[in-house]
C-alpha positions in Angstrom: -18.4 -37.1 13.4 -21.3 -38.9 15.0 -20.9 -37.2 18.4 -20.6 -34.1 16.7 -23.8 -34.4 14.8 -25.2 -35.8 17.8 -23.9 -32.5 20.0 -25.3 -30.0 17.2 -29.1 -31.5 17.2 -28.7 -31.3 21.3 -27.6 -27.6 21.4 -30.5 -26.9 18.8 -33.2 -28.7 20.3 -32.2 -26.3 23.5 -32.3 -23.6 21.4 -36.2 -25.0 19.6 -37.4 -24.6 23.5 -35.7 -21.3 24.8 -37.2 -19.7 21.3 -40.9 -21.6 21.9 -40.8 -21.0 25.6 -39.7 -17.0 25.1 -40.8 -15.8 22.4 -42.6 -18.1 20.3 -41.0 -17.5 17.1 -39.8 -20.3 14.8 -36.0 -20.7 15.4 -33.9 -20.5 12.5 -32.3 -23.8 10.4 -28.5 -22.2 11.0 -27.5 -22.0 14.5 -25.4 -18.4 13.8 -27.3 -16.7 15.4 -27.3 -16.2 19.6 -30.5 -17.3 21.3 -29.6 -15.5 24.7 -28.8 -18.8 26.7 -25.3 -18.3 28.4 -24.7 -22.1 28.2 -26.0 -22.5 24.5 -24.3 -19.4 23.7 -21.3 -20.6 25.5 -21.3 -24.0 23.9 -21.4 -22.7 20.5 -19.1 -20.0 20.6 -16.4 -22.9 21.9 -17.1 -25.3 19.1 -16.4 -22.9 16.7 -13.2 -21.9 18.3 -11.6 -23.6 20.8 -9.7 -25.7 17.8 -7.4 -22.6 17.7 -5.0 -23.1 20.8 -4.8 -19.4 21.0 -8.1 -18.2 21.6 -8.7 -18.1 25.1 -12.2 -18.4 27.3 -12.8 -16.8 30.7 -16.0 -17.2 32.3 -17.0 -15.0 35.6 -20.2 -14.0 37.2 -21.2 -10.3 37.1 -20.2 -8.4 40.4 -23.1 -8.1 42.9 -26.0 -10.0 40.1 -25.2 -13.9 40.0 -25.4 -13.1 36.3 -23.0 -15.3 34.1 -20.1 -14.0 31.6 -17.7 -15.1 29.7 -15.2 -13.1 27.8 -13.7 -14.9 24.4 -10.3 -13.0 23.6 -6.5 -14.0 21.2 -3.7 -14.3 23.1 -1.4 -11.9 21.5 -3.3 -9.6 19.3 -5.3 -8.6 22.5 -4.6 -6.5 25.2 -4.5 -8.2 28.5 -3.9 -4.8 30.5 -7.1 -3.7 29.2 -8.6 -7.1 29.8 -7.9 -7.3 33.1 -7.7 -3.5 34.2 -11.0 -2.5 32.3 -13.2 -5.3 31.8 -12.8 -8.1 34.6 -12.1 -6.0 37.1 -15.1 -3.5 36.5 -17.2 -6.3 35.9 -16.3 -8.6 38.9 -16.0 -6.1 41.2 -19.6 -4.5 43.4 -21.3 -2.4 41.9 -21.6 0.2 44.2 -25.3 1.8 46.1 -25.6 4.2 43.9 -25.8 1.6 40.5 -27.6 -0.8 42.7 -30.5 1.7 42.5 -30.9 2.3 39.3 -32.7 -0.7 36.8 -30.0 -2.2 35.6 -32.4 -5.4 34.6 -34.3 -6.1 31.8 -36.6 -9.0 30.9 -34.9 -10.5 34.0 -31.1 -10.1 32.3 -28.5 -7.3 32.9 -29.3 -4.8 30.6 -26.7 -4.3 28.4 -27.4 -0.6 28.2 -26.4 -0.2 31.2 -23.2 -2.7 31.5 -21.6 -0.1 28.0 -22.7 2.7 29.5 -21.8 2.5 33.2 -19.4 -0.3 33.8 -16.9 -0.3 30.5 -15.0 2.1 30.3 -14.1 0.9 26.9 -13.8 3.3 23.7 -15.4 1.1 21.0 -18.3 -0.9 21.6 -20.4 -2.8 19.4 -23.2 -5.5 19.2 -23.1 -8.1 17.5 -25.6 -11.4 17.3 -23.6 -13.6 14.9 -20.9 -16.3 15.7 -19.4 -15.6 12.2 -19.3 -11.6 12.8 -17.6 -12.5 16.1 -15.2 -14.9 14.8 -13.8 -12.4 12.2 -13.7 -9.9 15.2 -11.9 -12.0 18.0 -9.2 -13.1 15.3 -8.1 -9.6 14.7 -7.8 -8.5 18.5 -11.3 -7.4 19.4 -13.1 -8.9 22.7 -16.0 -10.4 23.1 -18.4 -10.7 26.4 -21.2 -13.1 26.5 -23.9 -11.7 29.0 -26.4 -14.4 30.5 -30.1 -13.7 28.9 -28.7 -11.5 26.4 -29.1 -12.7 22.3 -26.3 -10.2 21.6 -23.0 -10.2 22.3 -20.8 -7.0 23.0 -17.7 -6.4 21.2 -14.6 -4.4 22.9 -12.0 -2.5 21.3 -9.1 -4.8 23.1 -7.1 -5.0 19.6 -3.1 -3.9 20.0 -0.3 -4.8 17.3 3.2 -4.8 17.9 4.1 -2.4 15.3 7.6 -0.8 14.0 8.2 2.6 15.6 8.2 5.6 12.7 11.2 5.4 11.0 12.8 7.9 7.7 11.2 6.2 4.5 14.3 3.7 3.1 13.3 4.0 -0.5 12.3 7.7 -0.7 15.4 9.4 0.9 15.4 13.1 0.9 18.2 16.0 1.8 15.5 18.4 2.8 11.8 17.3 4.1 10.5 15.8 6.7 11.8 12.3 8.0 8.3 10.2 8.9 7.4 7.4 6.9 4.4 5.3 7.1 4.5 1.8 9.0 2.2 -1.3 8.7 -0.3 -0.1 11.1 -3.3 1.6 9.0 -4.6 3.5 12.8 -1.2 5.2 12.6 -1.0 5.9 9.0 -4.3 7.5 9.0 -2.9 9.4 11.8 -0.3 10.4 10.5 -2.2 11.7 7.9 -4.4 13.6 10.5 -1.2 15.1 11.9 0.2 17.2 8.6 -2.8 19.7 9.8 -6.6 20.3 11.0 -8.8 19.9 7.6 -12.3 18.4 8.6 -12.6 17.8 4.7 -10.4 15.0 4.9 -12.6 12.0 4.2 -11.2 8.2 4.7 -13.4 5.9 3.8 -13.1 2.0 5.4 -13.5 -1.1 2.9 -12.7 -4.8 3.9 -10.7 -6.7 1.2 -9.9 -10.1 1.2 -12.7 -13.1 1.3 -10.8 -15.7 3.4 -8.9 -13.5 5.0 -10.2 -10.2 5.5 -7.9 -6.4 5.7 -9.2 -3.1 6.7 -8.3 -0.3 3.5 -8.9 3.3 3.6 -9.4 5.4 0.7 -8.4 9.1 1.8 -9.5 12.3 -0.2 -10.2 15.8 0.3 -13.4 16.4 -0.1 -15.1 20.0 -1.9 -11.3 19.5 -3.8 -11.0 15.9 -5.6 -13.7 14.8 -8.7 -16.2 13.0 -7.3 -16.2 10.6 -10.5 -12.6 9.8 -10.3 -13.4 9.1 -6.4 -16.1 6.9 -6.7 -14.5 5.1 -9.7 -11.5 4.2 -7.3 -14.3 2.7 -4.7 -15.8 1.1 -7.8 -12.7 -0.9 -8.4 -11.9 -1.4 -5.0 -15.3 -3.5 -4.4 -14.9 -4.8 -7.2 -12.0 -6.6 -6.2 -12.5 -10.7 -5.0 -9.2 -12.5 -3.8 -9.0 -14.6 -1.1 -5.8 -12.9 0.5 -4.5 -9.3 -0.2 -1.2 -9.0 1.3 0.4 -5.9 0.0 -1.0 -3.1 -1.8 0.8 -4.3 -4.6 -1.8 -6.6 -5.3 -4.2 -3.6 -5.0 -2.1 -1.8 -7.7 -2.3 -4.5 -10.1 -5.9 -5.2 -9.8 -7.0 -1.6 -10.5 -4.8 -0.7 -13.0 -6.5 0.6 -16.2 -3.6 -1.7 -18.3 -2.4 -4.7 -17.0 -0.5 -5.7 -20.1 1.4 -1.8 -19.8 5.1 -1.9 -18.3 4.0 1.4 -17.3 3.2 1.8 -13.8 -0.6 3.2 -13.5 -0.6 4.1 -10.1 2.0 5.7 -7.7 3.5 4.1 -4.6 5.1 6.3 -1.8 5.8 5.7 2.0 5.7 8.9 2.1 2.7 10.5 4.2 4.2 14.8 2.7 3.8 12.7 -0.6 0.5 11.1 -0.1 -0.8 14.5 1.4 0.5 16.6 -1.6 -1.3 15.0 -3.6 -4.5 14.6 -2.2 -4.8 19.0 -2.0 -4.1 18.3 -5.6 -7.3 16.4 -6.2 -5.9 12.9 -6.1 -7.0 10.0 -4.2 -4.3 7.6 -1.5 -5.6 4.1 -0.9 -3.7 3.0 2.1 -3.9 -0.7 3.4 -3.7 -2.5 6.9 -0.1 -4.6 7.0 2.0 -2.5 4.5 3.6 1.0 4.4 3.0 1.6 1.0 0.7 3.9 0.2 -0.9 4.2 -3.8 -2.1 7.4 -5.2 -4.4 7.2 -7.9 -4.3 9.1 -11.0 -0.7 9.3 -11.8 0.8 10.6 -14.8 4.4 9.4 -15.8 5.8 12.9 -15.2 4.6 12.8 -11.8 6.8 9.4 -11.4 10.1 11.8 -11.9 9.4 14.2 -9.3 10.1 14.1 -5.6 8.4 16.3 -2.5 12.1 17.9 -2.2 11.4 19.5 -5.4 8.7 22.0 -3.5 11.0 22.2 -0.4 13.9 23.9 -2.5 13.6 26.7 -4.4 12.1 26.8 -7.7 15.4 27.2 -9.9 17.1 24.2 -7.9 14.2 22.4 -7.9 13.5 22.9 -11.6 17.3 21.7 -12.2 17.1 18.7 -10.3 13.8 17.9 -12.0 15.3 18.4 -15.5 18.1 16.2 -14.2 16.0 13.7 -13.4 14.5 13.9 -17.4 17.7 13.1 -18.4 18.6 10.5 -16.7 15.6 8.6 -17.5 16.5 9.5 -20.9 19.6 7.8 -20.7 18.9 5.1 -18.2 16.4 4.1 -21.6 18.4 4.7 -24.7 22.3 5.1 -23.3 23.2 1.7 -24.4 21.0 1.4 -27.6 22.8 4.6 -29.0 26.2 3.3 -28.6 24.9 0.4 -30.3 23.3 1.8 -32.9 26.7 4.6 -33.6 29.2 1.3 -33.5 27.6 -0.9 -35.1 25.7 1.1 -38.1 26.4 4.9 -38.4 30.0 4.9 -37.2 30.1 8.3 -39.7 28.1 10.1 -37.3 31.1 10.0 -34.7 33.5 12.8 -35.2 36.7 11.4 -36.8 39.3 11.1 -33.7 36.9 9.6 -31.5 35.9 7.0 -33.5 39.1 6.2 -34.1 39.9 6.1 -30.2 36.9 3.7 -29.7 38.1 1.5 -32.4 41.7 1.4 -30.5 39.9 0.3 -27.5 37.6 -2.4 -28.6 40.9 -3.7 -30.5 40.7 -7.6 -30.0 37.4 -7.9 -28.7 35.6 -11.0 -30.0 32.0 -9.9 -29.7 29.7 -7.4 -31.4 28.7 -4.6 -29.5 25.2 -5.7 -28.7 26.9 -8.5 -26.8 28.9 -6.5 -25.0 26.3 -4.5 -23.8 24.3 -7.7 -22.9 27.3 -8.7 -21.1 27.6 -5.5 -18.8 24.0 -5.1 -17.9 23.1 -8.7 -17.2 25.8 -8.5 -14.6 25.0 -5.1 -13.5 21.4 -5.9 -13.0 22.6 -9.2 -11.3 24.7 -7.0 -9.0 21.9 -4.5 -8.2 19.1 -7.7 -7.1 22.2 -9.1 -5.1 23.1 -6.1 -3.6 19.4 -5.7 -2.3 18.8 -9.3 -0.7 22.1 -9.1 1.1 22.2 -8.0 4.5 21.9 -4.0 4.5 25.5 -3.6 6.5 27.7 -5.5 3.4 24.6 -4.9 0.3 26.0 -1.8 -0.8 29.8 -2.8 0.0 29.4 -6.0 -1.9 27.8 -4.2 -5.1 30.5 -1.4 -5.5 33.5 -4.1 -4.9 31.7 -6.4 -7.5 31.2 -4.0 -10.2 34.6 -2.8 -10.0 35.9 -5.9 -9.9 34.3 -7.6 -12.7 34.7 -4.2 -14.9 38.1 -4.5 -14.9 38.2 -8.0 -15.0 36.3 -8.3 -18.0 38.3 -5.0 -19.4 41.6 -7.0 -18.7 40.4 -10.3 -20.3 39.5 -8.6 -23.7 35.3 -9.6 -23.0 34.7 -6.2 -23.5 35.8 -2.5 -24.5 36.6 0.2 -21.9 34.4 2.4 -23.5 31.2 0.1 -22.7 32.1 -0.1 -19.2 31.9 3.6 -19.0 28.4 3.7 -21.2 27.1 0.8 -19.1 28.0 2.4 -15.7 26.7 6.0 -16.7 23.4 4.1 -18.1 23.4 2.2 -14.0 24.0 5.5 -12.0 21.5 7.8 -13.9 19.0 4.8 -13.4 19.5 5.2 -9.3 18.7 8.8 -10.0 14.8 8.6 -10.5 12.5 8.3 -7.6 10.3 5.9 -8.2 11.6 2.6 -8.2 8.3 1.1 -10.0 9.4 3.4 -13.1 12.6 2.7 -12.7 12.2 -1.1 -13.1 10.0 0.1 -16.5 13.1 1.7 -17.4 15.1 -1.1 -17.4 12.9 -3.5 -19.1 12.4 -1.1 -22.0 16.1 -0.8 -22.3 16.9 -4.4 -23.4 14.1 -3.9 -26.1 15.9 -0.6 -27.3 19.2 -2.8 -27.6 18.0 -5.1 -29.8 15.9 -2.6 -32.1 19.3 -0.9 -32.5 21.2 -4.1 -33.0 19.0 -4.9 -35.9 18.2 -1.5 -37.3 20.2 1.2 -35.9 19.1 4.3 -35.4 16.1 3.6 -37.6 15.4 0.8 -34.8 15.3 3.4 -32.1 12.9 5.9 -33.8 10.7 2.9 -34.9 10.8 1.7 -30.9 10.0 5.5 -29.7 7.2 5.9 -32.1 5.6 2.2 -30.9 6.7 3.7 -27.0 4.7 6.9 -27.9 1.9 5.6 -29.4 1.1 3.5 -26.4 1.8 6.2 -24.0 -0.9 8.7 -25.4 -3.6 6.1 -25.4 -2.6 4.5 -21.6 -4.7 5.9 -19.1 -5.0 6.2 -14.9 -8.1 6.4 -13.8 -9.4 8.2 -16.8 -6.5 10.6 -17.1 -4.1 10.3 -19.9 -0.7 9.0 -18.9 1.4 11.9 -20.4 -0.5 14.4 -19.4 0.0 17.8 -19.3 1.9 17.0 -22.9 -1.1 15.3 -24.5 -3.4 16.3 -24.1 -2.0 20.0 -23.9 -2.4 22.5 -21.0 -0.4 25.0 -20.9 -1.5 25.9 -17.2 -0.5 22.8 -16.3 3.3 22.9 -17.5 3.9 25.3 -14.3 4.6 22.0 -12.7 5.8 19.9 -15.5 9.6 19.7 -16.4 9.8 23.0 -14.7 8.3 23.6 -11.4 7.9 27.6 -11.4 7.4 30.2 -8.3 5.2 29.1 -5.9 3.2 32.7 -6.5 2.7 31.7 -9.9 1.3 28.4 -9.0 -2.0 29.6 -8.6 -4.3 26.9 -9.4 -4.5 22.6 -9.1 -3.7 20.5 -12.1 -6.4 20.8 -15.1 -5.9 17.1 -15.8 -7.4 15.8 -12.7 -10.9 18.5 -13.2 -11.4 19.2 -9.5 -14.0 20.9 -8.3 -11.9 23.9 -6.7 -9.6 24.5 -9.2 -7.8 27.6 -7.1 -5.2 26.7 -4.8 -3.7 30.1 -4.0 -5.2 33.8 -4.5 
């Protein structure tokens, strides 16, 4: 500690007399700053790194000057060919005649002018004259050259990440569309966004999150088409945000959700860049994030959480089929089980005669109410599906059909439960696979145990008392300002064109009302 302390006072007492000597200003109490001394420079730059073993220093002298260097690069997240093929060796090398005659020194240093724009042939450059700004810039790929007599130091655009090739999005599978998803890399996902076609009024706009540990995050919009109070409250939340690590954009979701205490999911996750770019000529706004292929879309309504891209790629009466599809099985995957319940157990009379008396026959000798049963089945089916998803892809799906047949039958055969709830159970399962979003899915499935035991206590008068609490929260939730069940409430009928029913593309004239864009036309 002592010859630490010792070593600081030293490098600023140099750094009292370059500062006296030059330019007779009063040096600052923090040493952050450069002073333009390549061995003070040098000295402090190493303290503040050299404890990480992967950080490596390369001093040289300047081709043809005698001026010193040093280049300050991580081993790994920088690019040695560009190193060594663009920097050293332009640097080490002559300069040639024709430089030679040109002023190429200032104030007695190499002008630095004339080292970017001669010698580099380096896309980004910057300047920087803080250790801290060069810290955060070495540790995520950049380089960074130390020029004697200069009190700045140049930063190169050395940074390469090896990154997952572009693969068909796993959790968004579609029969007809197109087959990129995003990867972890936010250069390419931008790109890719670029690449669905030339529009110079697509704006992304860089943030840093994180205060440890900082990401890069883009906010993307089309700009003359998207509110500009919806954008700039989605830039609002996003500055707003202080955590020392974001690692996903899930943790983005959750911190700039309207309702944290809703099931409900406020804001839409795709990897998806046809997704992400439908939306945005719709007046919505992506927020894509450096390490994750998720993108979020911001507002969503819940409506929006049931449809897929393929819907637009079909025609509009299969599309509009397998969107009301879709309805229903969300209406099932939520009150399938609850409704069996509820006719079993309370309102057998609502059942017409000879099948009620066949489900009676089939639960003959079963020891446990209904609501039990059903607990049974879709504890294990739920404990199938996680399983199924943490086991190795080739035997995940294998191991989840097998096991749900298995202990179907097996519970069937021991008397645990009735036929008939298998078949409820595995109808409620498959028409829960069948909606898009796996965020509102997982909603789903929550919700459903609550139904259960409404209907186990009160029957159908459970279930409507449930909806009713269910609909009452829904019309007040809100994303970003819009209302969650929107077009329904409040109502538009312009905007039911792409509701339950998605009608002609020539009659789909105009952008959704809900999100009040500022060109409402989007054909004509």
């Amino acid at each position: 500690m002592k010859v630490w302390r010792s070593k600081r006072g030293k490098i600023k007492k140099q750094a009292n007399q370059i500062h006296h000597e030059n330019d007779n200003k009063p040096v600052e109490d923090s040493l952050d700053s450069f002073t333009g001394n390549f061995n003070v420079d040098a000295e402090l730059i190493r303290q503040k790194m050299s404890q990480n073993s992967d950080v490596q220093f390369r001093e040289f002298y300047i081709g043809g000057t005698g001026t010193q260097a040093m280049i300050v690069f991580v081993e790994g997240l920088s690019d040695k060919d560009i190193i060594e093929k663009h920097i050293l060796r332009s640097l080490m090398n002559d300069f040639s005649e024709e430089y030679k005659k040109e002023t190429i020194y200032e104030k007695g240093a190499i002008s630095k002018e004339f080292i970017k724009n001669k010698i580099l042939p380096i896309g980004e450059v910057k300047e920087i004259s803080n250790i801290n700004e060069l810290m955060s810039k070495v540790l995520r790929g950049w380089t960074a050259l130390l020029i004697s007599g200069s009190p700045a130091v140049l930063i190169l655009g050395t940074a390469k990440g090896k990154q997952r090739t572009i693969e068909e999005p796993i959790s968004e599978a579609l029969v007809r569309g197109p087959r990129i998803g995003f990867t972890e890399s936010i250069k390419e996902n931008t790109a890719l966004l670029r690449s669905h076609g030339e529009n110079i009024h697509l704006l992304l706009t860089k943030f840093q999150v994180g205060k440890s540990s900082k990401k890069e995050l883009v906010i993307a919009y089309i700009e003359g088409i998207a509110n500009p109070e919806i954008v700039e409250e989605v830039k609002a939340r996003i500055q707003k945000i202080s955590m020392d690590y974001i690692q996903e954009s899930g943790y983005i979701e959750q911190l700039v959700e309207d309702n944290y205490l809703s099931p409900f999911p406020q804001v839409q996750s795709t990897e998806r860049p046809d997704r992400v770019m439908g939306a945005l000529m719709e007046g919505r706004v992506a927020i894509l994030l450096d390490g994750t292929p998720f993108a979020l879309i911001v507002p969503v309504t819940f409506s929006m959480l049931l449809q897929s891209p393929e819907d637009y790629y079909e025609r509009w009466i299969p599309g509009t089929t397998l969107r009301l599809l879709r309805f229903l099985a969300a209406f099932v995957s939520l009150f399938g089980p609850a409704l069996y319940i509820a006719f079993i157990s309370y309102h057998p009379g609502l059942i017409p005669t000879k099948l009620v008396i066949s489900i009676a026959g089939t639960r003959e000798g079963v020891p446990f109410p209904a609501i039990i049963e059903a607990l049974i089945m879709e504890i294990s089916i739920e404990i199938l599906r996680e399983a199924g998803l943490r086991l190795p892809r080739p035997i995940g799906p294998a191991i989840g059909i097998v096991g749900g047949l298995v202990i179907g039958e097996a519970a069937v055969q021991a008397g645990i439960v009735s036929p008939i709830m298998v078949i409820v159970v595995a109808i409620t399962a498959i028409s829960s696979f069948a909606i898009p979003s796996y965020n509102a899915g997982v909603t789903l499935r929550i919700l459903r145990f609550v139904v259960m035991f409404s209907a186990a206590l009160f029957g159908l008068y459970g279930i409507i008392l449930f909806m009713l609490l269910l609909c009452s929260h829904l019309v007040r939730l809100k994303s970003f300002g819009v209302p969650y069940v929107s077009p329904a409430v409040p109502y538009r009928i312009s905007d039911w064109k792409d509701f339950m029913v998605r009608m002609p593309l020539q009659v789909m004239k105009s952008r959704p009302k809900m999100f009040h864009t500022k060109n409402p036309v989007r054909k004509g």
